[in-house]
mmCIF file of the N, C-alpha and C atoms, coordinates in Angstrom:
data_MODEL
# 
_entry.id   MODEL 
# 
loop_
_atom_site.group_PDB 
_atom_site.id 
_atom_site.type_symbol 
_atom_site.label_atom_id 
_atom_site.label_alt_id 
_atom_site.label_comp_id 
_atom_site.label_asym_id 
_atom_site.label_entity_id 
_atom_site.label_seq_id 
_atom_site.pdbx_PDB_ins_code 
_atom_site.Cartn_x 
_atom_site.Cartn_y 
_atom_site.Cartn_z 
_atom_site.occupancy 
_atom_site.B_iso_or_equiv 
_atom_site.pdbx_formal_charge 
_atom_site.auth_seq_id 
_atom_site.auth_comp_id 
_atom_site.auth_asym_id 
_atom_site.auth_atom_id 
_atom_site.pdbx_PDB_model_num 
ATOM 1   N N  . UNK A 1 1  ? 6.205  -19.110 5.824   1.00 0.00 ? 1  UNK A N  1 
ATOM 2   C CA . UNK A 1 1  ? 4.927  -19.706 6.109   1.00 0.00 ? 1  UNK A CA 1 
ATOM 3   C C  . UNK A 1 1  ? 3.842  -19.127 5.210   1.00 0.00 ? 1  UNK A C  1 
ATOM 4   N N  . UNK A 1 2  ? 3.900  -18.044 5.120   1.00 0.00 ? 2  UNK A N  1 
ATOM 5   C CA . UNK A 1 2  ? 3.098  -17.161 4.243   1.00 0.00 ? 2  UNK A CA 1 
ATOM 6   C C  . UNK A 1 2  ? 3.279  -17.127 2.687   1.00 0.00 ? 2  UNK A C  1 
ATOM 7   N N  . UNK A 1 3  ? 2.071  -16.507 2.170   1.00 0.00 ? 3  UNK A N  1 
ATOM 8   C CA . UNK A 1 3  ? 2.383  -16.513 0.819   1.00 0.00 ? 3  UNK A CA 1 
ATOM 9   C C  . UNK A 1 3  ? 3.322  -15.038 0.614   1.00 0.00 ? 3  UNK A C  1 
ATOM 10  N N  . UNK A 1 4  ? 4.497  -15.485 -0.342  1.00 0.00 ? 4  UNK A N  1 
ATOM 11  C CA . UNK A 1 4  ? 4.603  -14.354 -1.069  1.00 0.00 ? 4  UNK A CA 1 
ATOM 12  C C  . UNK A 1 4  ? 3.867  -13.486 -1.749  1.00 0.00 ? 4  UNK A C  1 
ATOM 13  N N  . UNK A 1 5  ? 3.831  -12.115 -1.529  1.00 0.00 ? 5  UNK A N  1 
ATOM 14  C CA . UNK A 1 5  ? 2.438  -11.345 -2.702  1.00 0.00 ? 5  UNK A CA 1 
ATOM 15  C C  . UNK A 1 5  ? 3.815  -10.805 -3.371  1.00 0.00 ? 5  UNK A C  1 
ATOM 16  N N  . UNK A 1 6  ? 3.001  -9.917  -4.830  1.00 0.00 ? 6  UNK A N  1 
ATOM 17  C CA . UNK A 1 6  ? 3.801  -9.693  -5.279  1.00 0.00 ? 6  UNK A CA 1 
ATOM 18  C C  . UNK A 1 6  ? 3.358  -8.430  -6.404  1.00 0.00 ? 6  UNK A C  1 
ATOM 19  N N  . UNK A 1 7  ? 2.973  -7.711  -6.732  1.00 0.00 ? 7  UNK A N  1 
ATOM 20  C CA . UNK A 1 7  ? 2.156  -6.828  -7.581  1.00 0.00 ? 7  UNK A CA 1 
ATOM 21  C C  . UNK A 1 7  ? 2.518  -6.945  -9.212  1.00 0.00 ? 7  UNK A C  1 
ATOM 22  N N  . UNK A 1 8  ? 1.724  -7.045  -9.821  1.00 0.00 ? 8  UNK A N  1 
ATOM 23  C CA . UNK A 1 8  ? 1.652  -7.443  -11.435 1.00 0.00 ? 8  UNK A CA 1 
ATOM 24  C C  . UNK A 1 8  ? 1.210  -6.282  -11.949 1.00 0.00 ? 8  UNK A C  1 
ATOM 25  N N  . UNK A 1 9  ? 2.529  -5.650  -12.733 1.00 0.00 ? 9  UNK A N  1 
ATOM 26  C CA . UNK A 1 9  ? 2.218  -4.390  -13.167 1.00 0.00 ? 9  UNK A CA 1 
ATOM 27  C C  . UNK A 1 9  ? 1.552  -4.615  -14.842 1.00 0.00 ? 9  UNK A C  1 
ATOM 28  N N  . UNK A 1 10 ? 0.541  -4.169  -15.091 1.00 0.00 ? 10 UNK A N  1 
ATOM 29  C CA . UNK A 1 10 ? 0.405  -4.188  -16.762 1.00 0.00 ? 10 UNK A CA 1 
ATOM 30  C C  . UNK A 1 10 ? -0.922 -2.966  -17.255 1.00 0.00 ? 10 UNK A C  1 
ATOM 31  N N  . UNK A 1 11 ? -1.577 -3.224  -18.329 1.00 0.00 ? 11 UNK A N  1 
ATOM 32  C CA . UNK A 1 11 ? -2.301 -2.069  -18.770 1.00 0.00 ? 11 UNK A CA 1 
ATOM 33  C C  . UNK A 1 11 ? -3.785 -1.827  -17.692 1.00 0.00 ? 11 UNK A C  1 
ATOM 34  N N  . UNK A 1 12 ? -3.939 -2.534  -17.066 1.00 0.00 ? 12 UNK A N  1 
ATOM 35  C CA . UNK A 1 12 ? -5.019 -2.316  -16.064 1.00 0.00 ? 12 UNK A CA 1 
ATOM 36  C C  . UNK A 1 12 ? -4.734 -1.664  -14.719 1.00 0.00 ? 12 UNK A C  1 
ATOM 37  N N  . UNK A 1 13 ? -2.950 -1.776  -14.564 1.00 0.00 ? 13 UNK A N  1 
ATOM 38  C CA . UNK A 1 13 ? -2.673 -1.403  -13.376 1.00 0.00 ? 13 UNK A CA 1 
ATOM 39  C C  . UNK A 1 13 ? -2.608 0.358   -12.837 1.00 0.00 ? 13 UNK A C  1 
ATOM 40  N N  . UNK A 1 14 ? -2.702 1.103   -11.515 1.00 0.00 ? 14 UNK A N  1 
ATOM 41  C CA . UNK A 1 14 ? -2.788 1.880   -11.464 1.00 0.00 ? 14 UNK A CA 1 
ATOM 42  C C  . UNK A 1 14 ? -1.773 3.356   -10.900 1.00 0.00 ? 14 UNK A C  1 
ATOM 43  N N  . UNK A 1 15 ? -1.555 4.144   -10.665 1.00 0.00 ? 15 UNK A N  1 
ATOM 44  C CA . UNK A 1 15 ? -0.819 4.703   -10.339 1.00 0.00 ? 15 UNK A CA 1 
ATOM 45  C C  . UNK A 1 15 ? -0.622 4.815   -8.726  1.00 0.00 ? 15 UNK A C  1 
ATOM 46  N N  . UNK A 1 16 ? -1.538 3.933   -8.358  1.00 0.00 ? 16 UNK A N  1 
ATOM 47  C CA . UNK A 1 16 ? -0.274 3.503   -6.466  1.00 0.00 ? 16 UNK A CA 1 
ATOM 48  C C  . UNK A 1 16 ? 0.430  2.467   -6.512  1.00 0.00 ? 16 UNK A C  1 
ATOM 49  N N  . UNK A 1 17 ? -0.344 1.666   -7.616  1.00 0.00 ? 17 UNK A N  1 
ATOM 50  C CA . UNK A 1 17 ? 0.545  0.362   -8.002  1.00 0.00 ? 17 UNK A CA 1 
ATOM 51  C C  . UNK A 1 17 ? 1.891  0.502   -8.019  1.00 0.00 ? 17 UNK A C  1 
ATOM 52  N N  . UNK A 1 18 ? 2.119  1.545   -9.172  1.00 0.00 ? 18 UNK A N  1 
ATOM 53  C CA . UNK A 1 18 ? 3.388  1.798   -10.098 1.00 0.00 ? 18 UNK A CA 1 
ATOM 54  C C  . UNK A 1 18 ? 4.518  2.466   -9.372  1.00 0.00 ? 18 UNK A C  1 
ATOM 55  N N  . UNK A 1 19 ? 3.575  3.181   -7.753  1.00 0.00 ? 19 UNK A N  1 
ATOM 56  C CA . UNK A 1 19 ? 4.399  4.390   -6.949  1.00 0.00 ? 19 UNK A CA 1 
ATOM 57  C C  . UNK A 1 19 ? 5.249  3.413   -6.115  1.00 0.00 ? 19 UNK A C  1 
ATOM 58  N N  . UNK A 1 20 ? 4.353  2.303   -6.155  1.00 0.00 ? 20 UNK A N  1 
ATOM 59  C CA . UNK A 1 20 ? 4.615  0.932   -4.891  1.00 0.00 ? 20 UNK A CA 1 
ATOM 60  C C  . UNK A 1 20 ? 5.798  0.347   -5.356  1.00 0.00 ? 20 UNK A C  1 
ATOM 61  N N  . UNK A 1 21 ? 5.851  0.015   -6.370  1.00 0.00 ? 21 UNK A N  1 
ATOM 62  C CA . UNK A 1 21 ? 6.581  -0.451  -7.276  1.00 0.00 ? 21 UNK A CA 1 
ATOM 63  C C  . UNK A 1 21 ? 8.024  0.559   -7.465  1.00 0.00 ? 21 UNK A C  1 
ATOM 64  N N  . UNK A 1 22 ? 7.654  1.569   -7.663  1.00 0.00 ? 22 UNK A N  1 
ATOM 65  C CA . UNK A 1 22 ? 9.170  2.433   -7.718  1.00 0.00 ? 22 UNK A CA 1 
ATOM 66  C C  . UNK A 1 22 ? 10.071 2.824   -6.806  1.00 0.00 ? 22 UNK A C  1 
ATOM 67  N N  . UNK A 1 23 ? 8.663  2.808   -5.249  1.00 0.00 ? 23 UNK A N  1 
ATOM 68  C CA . UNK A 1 23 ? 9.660  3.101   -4.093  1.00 0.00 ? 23 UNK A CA 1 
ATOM 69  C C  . UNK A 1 23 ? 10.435 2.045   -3.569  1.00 0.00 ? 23 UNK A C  1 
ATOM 70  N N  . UNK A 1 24 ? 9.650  0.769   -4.030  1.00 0.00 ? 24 UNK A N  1 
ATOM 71  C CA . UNK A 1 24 ? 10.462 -0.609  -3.560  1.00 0.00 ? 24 UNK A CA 1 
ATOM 72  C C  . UNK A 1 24 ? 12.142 -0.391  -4.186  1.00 0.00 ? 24 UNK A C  1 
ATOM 73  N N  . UNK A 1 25 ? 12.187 0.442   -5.455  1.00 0.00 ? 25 UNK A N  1 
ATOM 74  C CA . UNK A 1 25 ? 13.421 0.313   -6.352  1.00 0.00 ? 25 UNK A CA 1 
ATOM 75  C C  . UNK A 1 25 ? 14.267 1.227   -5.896  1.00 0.00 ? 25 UNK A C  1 
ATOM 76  N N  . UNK A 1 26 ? 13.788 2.415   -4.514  1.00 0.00 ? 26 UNK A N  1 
ATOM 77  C CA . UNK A 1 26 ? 14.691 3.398   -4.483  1.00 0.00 ? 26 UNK A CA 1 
ATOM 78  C C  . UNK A 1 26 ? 14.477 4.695   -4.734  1.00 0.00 ? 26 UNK A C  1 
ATOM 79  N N  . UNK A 1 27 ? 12.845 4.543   -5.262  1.00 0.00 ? 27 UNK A N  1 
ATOM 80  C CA . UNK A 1 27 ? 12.705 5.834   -6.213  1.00 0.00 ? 27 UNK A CA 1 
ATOM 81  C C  . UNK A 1 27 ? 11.130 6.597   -6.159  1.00 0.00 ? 27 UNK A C  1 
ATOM 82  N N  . UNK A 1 28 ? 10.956 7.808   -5.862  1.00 0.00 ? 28 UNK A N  1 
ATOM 83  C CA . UNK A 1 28 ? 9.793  8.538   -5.395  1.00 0.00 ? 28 UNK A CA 1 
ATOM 84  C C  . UNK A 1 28 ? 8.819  8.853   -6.935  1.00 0.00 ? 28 UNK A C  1 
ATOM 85  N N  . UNK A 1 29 ? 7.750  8.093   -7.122  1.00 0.00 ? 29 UNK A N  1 
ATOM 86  C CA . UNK A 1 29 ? 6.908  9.020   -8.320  1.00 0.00 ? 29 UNK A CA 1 
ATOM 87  C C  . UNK A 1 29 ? 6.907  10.386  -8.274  1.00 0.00 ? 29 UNK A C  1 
ATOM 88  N N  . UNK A 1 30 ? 7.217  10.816  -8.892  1.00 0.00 ? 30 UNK A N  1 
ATOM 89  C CA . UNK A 1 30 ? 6.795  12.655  -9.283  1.00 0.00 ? 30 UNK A CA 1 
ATOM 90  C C  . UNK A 1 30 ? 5.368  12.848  -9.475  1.00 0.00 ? 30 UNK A C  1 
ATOM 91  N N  . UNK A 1 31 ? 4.753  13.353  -8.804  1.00 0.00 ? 31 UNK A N  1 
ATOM 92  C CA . UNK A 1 31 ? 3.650  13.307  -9.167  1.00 0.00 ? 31 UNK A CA 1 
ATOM 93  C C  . UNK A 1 31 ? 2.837  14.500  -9.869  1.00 0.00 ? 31 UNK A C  1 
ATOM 94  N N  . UNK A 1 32 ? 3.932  15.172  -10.291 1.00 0.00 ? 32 UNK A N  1 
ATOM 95  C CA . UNK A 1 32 ? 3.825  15.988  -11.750 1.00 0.00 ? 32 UNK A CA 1 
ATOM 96  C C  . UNK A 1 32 ? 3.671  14.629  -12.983 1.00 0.00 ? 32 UNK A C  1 
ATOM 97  N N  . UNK A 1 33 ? 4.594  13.456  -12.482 1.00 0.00 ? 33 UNK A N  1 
ATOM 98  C CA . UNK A 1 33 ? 4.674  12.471  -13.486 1.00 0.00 ? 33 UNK A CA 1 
ATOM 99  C C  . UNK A 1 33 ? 4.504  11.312  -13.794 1.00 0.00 ? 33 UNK A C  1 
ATOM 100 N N  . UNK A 1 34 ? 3.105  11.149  -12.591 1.00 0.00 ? 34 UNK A N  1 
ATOM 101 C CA . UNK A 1 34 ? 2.117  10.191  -12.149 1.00 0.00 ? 34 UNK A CA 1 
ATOM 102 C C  . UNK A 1 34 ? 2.004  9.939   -13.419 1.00 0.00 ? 34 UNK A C  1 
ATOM 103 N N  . UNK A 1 35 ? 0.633  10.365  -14.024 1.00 0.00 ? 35 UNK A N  1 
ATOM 104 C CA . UNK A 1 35 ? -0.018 11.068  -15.109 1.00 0.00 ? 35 UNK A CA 1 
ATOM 105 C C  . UNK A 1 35 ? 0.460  9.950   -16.388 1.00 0.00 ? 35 UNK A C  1 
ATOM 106 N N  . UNK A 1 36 ? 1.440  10.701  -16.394 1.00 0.00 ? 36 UNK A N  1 
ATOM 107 C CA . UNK A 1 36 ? 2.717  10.317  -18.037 1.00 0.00 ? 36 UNK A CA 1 
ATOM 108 C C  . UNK A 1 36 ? 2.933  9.010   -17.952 1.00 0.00 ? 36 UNK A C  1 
ATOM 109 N N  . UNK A 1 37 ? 3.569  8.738   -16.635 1.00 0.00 ? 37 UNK A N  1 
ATOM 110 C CA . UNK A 1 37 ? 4.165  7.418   -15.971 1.00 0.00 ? 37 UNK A CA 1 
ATOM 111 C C  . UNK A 1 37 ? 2.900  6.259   -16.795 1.00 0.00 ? 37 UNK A C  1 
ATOM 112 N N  . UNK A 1 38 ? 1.933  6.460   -16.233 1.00 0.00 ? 38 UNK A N  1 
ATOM 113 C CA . UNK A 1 38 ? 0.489  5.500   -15.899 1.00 0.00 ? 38 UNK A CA 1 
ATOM 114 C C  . UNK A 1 38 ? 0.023  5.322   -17.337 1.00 0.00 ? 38 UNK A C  1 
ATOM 115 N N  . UNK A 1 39 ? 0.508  6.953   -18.070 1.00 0.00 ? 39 UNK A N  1 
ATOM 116 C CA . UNK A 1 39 ? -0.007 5.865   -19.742 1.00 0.00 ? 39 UNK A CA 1 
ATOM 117 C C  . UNK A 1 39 ? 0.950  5.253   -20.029 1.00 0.00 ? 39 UNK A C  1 
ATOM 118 N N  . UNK A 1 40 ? 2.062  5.819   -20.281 1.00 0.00 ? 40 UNK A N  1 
ATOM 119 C CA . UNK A 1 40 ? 3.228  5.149   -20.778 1.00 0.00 ? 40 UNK A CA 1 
ATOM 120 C C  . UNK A 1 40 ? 3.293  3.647   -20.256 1.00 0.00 ? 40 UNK A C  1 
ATOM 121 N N  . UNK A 1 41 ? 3.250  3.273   -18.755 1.00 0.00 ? 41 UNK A N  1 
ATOM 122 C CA . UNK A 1 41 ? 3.044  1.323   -18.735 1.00 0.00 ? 41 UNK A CA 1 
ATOM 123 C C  . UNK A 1 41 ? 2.206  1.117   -19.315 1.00 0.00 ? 41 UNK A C  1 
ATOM 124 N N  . UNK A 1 42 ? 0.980  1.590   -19.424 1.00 0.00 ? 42 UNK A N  1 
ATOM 125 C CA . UNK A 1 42 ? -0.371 1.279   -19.911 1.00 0.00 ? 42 UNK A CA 1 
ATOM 126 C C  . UNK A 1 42 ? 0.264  1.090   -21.660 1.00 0.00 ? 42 UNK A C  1 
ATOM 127 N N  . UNK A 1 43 ? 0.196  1.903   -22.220 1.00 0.00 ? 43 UNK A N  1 
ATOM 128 C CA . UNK A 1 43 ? 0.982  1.668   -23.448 1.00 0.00 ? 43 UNK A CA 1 
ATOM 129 C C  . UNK A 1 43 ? 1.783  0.584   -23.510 1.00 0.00 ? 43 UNK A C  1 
ATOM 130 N N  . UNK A 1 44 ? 2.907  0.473   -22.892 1.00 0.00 ? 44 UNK A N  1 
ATOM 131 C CA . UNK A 1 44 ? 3.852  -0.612  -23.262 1.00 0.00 ? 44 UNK A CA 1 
ATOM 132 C C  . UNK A 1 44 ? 3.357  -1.527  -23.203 1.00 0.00 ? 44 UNK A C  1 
ATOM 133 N N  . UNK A 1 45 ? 3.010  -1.937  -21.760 1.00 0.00 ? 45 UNK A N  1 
ATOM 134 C CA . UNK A 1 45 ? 1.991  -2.961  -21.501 1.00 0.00 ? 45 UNK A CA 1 
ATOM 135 C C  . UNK A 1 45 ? 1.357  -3.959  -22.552 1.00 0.00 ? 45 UNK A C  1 
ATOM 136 N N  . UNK A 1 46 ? 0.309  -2.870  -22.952 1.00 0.00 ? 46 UNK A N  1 
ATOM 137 C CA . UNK A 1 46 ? -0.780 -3.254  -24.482 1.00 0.00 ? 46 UNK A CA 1 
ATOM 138 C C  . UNK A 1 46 ? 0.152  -4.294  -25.587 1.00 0.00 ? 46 UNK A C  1 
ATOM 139 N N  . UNK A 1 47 ? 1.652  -2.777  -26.290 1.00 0.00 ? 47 UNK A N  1 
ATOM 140 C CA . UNK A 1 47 ? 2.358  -3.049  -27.005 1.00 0.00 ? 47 UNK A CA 1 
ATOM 141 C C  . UNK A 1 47 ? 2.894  -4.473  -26.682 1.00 0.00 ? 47 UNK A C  1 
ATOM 142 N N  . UNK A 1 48 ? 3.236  -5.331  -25.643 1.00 0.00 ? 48 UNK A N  1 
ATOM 143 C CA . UNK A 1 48 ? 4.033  -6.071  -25.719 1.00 0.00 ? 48 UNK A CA 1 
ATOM 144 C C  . UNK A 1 48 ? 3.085  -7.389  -25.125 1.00 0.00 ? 48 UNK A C  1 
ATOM 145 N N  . UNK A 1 49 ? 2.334  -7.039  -25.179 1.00 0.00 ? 49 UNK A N  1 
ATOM 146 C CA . UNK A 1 49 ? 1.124  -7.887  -24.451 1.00 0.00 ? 49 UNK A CA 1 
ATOM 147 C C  . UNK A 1 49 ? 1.431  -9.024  -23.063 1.00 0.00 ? 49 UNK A C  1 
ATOM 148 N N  . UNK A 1 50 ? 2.449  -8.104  -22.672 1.00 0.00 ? 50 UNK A N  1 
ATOM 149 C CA . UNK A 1 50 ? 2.141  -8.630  -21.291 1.00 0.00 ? 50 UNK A CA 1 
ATOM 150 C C  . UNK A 1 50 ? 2.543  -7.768  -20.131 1.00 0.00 ? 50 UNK A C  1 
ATOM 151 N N  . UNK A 1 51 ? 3.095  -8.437  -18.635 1.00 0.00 ? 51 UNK A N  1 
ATOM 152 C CA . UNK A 1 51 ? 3.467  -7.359  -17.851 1.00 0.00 ? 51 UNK A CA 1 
ATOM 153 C C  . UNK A 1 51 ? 4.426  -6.600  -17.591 1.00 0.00 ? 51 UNK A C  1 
ATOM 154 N N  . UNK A 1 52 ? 4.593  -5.168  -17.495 1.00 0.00 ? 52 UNK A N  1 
ATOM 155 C CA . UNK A 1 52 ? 5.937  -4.657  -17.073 1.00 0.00 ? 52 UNK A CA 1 
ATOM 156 C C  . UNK A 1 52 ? 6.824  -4.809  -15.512 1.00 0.00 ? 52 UNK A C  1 
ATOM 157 N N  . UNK A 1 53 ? 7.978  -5.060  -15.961 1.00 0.00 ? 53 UNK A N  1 
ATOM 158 C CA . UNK A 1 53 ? 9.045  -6.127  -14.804 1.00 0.00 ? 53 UNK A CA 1 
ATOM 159 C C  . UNK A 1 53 ? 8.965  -4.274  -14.618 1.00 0.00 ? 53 UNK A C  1 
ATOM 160 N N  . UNK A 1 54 ? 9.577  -5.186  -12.855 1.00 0.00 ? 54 UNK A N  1 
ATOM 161 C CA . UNK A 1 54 ? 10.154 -3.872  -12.271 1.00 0.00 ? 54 UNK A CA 1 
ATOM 162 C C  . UNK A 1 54 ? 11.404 -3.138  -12.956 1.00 0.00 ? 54 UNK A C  1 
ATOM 163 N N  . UNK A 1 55 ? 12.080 -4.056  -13.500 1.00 0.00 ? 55 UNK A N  1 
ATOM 164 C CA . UNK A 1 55 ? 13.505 -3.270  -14.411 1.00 0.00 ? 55 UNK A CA 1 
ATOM 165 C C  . UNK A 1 55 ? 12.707 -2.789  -15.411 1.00 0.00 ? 55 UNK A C  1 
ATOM 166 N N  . UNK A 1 56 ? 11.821 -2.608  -16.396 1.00 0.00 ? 56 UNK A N  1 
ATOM 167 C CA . UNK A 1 56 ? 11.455 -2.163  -16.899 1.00 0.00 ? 56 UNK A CA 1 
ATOM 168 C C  . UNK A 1 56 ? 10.534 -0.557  -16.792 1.00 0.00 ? 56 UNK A C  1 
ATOM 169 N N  . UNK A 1 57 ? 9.917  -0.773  -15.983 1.00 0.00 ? 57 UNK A N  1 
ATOM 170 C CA . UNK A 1 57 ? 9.632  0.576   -15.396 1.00 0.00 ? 57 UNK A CA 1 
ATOM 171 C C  . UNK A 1 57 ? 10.357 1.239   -14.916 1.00 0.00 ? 57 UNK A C  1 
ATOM 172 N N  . UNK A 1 58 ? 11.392 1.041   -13.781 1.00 0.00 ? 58 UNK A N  1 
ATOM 173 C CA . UNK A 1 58 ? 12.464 1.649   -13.128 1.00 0.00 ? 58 UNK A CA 1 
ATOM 174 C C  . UNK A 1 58 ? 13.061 2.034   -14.820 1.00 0.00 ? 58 UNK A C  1 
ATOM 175 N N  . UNK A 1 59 ? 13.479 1.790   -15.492 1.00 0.00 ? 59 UNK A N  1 
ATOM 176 C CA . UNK A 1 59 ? 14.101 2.557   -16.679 1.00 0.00 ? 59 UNK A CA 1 
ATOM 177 C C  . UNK A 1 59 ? 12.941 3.139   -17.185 1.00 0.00 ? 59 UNK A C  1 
ATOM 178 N N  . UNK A 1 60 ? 11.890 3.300   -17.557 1.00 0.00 ? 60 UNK A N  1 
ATOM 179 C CA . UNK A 1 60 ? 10.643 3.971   -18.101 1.00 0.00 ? 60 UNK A CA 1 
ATOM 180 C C  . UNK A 1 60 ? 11.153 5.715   -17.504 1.00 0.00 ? 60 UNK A C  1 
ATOM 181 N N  . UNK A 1 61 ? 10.872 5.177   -15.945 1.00 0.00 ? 61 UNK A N  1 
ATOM 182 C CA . UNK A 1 61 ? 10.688 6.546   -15.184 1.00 0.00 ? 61 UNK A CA 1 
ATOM 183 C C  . UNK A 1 61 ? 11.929 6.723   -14.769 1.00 0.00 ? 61 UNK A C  1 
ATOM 184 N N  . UNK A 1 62 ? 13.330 6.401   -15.499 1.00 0.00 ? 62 UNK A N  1 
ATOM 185 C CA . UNK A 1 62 ? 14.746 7.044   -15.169 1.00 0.00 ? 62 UNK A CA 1 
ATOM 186 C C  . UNK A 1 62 ? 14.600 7.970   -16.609 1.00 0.00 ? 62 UNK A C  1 
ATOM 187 N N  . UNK A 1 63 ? 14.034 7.595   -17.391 1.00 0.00 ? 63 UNK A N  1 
ATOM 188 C CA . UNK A 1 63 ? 13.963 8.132   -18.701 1.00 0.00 ? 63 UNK A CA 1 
ATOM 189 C C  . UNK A 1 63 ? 12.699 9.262   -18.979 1.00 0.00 ? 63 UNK A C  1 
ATOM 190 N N  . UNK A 1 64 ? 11.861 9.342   -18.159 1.00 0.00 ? 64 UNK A N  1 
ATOM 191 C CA . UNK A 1 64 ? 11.018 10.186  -18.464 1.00 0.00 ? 64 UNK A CA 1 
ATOM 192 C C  . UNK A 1 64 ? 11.506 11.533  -16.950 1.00 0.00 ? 64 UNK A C  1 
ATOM 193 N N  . UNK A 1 65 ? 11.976 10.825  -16.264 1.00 0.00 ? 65 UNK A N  1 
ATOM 194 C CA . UNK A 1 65 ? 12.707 12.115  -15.196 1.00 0.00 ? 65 UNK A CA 1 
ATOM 195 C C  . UNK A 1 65 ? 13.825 12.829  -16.020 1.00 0.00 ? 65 UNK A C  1 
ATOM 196 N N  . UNK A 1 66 ? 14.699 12.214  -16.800 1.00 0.00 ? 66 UNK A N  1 
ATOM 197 C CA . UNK A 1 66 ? 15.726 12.884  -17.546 1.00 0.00 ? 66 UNK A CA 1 
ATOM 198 C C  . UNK A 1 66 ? 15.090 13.678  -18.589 1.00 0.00 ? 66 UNK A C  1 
ATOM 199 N N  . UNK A 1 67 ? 14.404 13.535  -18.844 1.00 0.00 ? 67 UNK A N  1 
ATOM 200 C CA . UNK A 1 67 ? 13.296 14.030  -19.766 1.00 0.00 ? 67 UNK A CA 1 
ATOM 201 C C  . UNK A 1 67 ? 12.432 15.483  -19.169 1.00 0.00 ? 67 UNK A C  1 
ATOM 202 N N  . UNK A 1 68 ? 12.141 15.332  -18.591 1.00 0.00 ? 68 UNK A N  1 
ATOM 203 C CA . UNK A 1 68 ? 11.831 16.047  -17.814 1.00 0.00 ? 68 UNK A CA 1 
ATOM 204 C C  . UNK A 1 68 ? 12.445 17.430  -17.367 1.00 0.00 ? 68 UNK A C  1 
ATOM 205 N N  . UNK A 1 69 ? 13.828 16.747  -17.024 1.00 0.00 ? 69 UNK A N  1 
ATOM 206 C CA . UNK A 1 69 ? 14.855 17.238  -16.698 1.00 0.00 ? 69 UNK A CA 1 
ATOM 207 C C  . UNK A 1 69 ? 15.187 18.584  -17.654 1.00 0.00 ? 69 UNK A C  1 
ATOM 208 N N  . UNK A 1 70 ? 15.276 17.893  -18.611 1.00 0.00 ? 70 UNK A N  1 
ATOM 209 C CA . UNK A 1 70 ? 15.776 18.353  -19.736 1.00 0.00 ? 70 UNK A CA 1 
ATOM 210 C C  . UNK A 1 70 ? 15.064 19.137  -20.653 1.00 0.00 ? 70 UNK A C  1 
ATOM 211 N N  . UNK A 1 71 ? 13.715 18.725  -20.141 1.00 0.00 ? 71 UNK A N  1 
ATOM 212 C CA . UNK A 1 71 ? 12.945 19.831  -20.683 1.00 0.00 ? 71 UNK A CA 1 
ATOM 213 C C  . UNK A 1 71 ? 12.800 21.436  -20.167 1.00 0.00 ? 71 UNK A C  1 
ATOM 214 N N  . UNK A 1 72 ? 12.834 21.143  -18.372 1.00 0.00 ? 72 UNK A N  1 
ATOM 215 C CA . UNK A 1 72 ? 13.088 22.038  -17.799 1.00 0.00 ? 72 UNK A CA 1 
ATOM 216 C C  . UNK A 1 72 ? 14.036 22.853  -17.848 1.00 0.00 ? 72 UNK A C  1 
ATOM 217 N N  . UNK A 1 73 ? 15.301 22.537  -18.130 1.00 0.00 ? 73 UNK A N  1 
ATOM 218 C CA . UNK A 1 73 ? 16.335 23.216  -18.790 1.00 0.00 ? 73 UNK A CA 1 
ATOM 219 C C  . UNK A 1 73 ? 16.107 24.043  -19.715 1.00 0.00 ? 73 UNK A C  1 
ATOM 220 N N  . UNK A 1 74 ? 15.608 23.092  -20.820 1.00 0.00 ? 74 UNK A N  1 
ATOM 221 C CA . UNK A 1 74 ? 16.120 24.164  -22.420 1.00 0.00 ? 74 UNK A CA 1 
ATOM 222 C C  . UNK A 1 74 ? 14.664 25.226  -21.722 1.00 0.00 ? 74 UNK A C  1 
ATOM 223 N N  . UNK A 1 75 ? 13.686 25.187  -20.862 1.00 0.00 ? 75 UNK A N  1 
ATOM 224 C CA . UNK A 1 75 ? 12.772 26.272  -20.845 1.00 0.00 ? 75 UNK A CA 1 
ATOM 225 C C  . UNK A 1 75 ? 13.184 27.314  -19.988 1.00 0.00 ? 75 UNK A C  1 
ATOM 226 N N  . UNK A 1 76 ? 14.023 26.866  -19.119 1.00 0.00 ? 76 UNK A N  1 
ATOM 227 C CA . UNK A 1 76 ? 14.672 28.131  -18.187 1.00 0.00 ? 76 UNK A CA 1 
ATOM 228 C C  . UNK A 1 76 ? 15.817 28.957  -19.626 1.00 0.00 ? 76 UNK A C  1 
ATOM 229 N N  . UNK A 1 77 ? 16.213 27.960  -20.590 1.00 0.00 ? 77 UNK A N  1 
ATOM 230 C CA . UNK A 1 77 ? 17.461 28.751  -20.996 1.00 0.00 ? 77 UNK A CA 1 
ATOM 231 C C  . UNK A 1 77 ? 16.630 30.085  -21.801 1.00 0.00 ? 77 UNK A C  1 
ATOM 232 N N  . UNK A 1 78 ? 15.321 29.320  -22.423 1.00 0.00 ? 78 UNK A N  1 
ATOM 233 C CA . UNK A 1 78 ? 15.110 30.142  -23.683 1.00 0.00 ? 78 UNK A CA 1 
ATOM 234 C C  . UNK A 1 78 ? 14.616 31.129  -23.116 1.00 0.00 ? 78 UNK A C  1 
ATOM 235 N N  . UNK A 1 79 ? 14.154 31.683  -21.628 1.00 0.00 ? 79 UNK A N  1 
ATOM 236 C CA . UNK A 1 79 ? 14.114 32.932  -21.012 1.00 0.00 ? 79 UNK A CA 1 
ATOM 237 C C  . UNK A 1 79 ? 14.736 33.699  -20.869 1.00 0.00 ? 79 UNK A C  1 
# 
């Protein structure tokens, strides 16, 4: 009966948007990696001049958590 809503992620959008958006997929913002997250769509966004799909972000922020990841690593090793 109702309208479907639906959130349109792109370079204007914001970081509850994007949190809204990730938990729908399964997945908690870091919010060490709010921040990163929010330019990086913002960036792509611009770059491709239009909006980022939820598969698209959901890989953004599988890739910047591994990242992350991995950064945290090599800094524990080099101690």
């Amino acid at each position: 009966m109702g309208r479907c809503r639906r959130i349109v992620i792109g370079k204007h959008s914001g970081a509850t948007a994007i949190a809204h958006v990730l938990r729908e997929s399964g997945r908690d913002l870091d919010p060490d990696l709010a921040a990163a997250m929010l330019a990086c769509v913002r960036r792509k966004a611009d770059k491709i001049k239009s909006r980022i799909t939820a598969m698209q972000m959901v890989d953004l922020y599988d890739r910047m958590c591994s990242g992350a990841a991995g950064q945290t690593l090599e800094s524990s090793e080099v101690g």
